[in-house]
N, C-alpha and C positions, 0 to 999 in steps of 0.2 A: 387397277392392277398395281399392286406394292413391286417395286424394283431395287437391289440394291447393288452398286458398281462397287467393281473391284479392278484398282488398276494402281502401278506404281508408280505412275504418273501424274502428278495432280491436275495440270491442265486436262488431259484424257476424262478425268473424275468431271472436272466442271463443264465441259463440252458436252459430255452423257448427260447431266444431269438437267442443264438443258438444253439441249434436243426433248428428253422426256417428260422433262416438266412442261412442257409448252402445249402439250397434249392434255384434254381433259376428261381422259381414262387414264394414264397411267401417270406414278406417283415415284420419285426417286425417295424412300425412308433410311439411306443410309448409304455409306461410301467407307472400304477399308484400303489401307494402300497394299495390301500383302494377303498371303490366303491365311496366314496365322491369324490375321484380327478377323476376317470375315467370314469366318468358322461360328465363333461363338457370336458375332451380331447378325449373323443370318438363323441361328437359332434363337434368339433374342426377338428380333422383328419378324418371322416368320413370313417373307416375302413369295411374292409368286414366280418372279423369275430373276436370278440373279446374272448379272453379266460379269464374268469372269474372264480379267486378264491371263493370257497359259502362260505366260513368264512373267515371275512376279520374285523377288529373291526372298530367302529363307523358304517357307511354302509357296510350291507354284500353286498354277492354278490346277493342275491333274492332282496333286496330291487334296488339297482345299476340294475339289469335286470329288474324288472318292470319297473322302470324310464325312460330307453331307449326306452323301446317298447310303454311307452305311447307317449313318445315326439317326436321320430323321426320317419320319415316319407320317405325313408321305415329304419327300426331300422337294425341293423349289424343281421347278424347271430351270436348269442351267446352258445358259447359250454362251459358248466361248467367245473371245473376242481376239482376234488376232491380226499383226502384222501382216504374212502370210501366209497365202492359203494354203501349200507344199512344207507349211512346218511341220514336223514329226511328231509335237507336242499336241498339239489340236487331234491327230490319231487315235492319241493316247488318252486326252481328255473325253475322246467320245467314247473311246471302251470303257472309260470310269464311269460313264453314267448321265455326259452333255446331251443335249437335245442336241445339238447344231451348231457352229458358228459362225461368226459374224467380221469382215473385214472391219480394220480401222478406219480405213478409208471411203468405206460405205456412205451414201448420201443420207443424211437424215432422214428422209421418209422409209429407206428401206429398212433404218435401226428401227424406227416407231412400228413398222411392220413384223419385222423379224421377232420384238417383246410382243406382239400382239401374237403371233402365232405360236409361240412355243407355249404364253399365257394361257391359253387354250386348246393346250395337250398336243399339237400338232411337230412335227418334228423340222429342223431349216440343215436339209442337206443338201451339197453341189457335187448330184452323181459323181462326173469326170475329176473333180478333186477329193472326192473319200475312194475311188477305185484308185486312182497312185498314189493315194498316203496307203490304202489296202497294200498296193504291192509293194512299196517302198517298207513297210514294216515288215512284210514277208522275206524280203530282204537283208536286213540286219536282225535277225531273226524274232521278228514279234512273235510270233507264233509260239503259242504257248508248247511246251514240250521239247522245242527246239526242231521241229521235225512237222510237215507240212500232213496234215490230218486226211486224211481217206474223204474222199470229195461223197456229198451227204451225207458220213454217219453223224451221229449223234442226233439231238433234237431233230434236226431236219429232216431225217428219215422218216419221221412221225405224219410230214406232211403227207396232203390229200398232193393228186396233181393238178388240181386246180389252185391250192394254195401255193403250191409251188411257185405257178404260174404268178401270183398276186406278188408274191417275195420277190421273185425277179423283174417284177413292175417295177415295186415300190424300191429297188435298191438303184433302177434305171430315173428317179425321180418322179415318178407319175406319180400325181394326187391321183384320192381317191375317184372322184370323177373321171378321169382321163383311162386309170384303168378298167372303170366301167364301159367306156365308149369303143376301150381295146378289145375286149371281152365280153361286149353286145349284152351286159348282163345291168340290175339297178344298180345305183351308189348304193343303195341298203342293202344289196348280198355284196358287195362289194366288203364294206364296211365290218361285215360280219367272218368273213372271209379275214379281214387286216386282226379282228380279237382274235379267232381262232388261230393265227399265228402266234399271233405275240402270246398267247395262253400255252402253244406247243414246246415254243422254243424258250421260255420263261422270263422274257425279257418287258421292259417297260413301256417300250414306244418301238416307234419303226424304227431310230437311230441303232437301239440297239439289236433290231431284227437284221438291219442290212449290214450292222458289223460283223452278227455270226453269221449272216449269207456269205461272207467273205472269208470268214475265215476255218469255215468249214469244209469250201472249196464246192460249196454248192454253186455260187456264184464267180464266177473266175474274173481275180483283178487285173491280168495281163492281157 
């Protein structure tokens, strides 16, 4: 698995690099200090998941992860990296299009873990901290419109009430397993159940399924 760090820090850059190089699946192909450079060498090295510092100066990392996800086709998996997990930027990078993020202060196996799972489509969120960036953006008014949306319209109304049920699993953190075991049913309808969401509501991953569960007010962040 190709990885490339992005951080304004260099020490940060050679800590990442290795931790991951020490591993003999995944591979660091490159390091930008800013999102301006690791725009075009993430299009250049075509990596699987890129680790992206969210404050980064000139381009952060929210603007650098929108960019990717508009232009490239299919965009890396991106897992933010951050100071703290109550920043408002990390919010805002998972509306752009992050899989997840990742404390700095995270121990090394759980960085090696964290690239190994979003590497492989899966998405790395912390319910109780994406529910209070949820309402803390509701708050200074993230919400798109300026004005709090009618709790299920849009996409979500589309849902079955079984998938309903799977979306409020999956924005309470439950793998796919766990909501199987909630819901006495296989991981393979399960699993099926998690595409036909993300095929209703038109988003990429479950990151972005449980941000419009939020903010559709299907799901309630308070």
């Amino acid at each position: 698995m190709r990885v490339v760090v992005a951080d304004d820090e260099r020490l940060v850059r050679m800590g990442l690099r290795v931790v991951l190089d020490a591993e003999p699946d995944l591979t660091v192909v490159g390091e930008a200090p800013n999102g301006a450079e690791v725009v075009p060498l993430v299009r250049e090295l075509r990596p699987d998941v890129v680790l992206m510092d969210v404050r980064m100066p000139g381009v952060d990392g929210i603007r650098a992860t929108e960019q990717l996800v508009a232009t490239m086709e299919p965009p890396p998996r991106i897992l933010v990296v951050t100071t703290f997990e109550n920043d408002d930027h990390v919010y805002d990078a998972l509306r752009a299009g992050a899989a997840g993020f990742l404390l700095k202060r995270a121990r090394a196996e759980e960085m090696v873990q964290a690239v190994r799972l979003v590497a492989h489509g899966d998405s790395l969120l912390f319910p109780s901290a994406v529910r209070e960036l949820a309402l803390r953006s509701r708050e200074r008014g993230g919400e798109r419109g300026g004005e709090r949306r009618r709790p299920h319209a849009g996409p979500v109304s589309r849902l079955t009430d079984r998938e309903g049920q799977v979306l409020r699993l999956m924005a309470a953190g439950l793998t796919n397993g766990e909501i199987a075991e909630r819901l006495v049913v296989s991981p393979e309808t399960v699993k099926t159940h998690v595409g036909s969401v993300l095929a209703k509501l038109g988003v990429r991953d479950r990151t972005q399924a449980v941000i419009v569960a939020y903010e559709s007010g299907f799901v309630q962040a308070g």
